[in-house]
N, C-alpha and C positions, 0 to 999 in steps of 0.2 A: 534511438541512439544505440550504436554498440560499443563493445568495449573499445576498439579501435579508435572511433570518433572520439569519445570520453579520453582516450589516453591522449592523443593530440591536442585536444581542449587544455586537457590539467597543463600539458609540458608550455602550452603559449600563454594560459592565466599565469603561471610561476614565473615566467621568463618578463613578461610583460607588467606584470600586475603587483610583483612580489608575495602574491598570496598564494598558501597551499588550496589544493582540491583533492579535496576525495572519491575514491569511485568506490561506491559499494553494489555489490552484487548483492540483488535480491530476486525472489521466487519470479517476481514479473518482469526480470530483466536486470536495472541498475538504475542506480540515481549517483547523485554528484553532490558535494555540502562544501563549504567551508568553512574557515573556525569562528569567524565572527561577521557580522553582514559590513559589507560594501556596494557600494549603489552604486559605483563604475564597474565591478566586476558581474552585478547583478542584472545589470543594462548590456551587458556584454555578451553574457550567457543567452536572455534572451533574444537579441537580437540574432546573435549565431543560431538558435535553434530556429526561430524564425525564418532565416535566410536555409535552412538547410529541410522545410518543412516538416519541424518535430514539434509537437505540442510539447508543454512544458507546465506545470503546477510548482509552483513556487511557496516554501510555508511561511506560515505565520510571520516567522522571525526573520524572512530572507537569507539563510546559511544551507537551505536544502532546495533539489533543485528535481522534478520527476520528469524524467524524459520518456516519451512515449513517440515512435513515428505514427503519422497517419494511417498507414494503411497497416500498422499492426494489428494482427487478430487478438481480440477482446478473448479472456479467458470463458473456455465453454462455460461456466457454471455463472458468468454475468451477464446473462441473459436477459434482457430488458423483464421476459414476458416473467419468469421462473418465482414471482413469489404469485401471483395470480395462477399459472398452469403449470406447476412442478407436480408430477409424480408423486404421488402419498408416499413417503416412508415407513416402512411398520418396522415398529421396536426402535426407533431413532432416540438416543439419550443426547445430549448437550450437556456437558460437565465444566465447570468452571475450576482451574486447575491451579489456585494462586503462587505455588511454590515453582511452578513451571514458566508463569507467565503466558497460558496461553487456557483458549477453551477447546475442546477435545470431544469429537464425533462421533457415536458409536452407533451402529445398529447390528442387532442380534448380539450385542459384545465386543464387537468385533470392531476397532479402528476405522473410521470411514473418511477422519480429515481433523485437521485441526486450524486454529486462527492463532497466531502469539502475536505477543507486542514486545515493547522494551523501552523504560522508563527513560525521557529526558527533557529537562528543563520540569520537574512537576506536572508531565503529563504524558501518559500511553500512545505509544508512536505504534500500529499497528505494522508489523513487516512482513509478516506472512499467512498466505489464505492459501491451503492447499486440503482439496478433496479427493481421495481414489476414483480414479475414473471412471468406475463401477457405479460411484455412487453421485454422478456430476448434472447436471442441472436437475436436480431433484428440491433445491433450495437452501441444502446444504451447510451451503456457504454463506448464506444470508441470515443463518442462523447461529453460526459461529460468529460471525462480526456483532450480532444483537447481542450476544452473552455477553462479549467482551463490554461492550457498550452499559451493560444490565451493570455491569460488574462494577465499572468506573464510576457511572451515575450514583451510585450506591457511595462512592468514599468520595464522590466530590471532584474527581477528577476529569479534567479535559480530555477527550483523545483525538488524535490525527490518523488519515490513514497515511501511508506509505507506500503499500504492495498495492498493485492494479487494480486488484479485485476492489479492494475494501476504497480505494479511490470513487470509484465507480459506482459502489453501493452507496457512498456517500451523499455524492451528486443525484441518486434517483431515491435519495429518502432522506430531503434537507432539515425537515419536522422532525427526524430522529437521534438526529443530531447536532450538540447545543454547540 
């Protein structure tokens, strides 16, 4: 879905529905939320994405909504193969960053990528998974999402992804996450 479609969606949910939509921009595109769940408005999202062939992940609460088209390219670094055949990294640190809200990649020192979340309804909403391209199906990224993951587990907290990537990681390590 791009913005365009997402702007037309919001202006006929408002018009039709009386409820707002939001479109936020994230690293893997955009997603759409509204402020409290509706189950005609919810029937109606998917249904439209459906008819317009977009996959669609819907959370927990029904107020967020992940549009992805079919034939979008999957982020290089979610590579089915990439925790089995990634590239050794030497000197790779993984830093758990609390005050930041995110975990933070370095090899040789040097910034290689990060993961952040941001805290809603009592639980880590993952929104961003981004690696330098220098350093991309190397695993990465699969290891930024685990920190975050290390990190919540540790205080009892749920997390959700959001950004593509960590959607995706999700789906191919269900045992890693509760």
């Amino acid at each position: 879905m791009n913005f365009t479609e997402a702007a037309k969606l919001k202006r006929f949910i408002q018009k039709n529905f009386s409820v707002n939509l939001h479109i936020h921009d994230t690293c893997g595109g955009l997603y759409i939320s509204i402020d409290e769940p509706n189950e005609a408005v919810k029937e109606f999202i998917l249904t439209y994405c459906r008819e317009n062939g977009i996959a669609v992940t819907v959370s927990s609460d029904g107020t967020s909504f992940f549009p992805t088209a079919k034939d979008e390219p999957d982020n290089p670094d979610s590579d089915n193969q990439q925790d089995q055949n990634y590239e050794y990294v030497k000197d790779l640190d993984v830093v758990y960053v609390a005050a930041a809200k995110r975990a933070v990649a370095y090899v040789n020192k040097k910034q290689a990528g990060y993961c952040s979340y941001y805290e809603s309804g009592g639980k880590w909403i993952i929104d961003h998974t981004v690696v330098e391209e220098l350093y991309q199906n190397k695993g990465i990224a699969g290891q930024l999402v685990q920190c975050i993951l290390d990190e919540a587990r540790k205080r009892g907290i749920e997390v959700e992804a959001m950004c593509s990537y960590a959607v995706k990681w999700f789906e191919e390590h269900p045992g890693m996450v509760r």
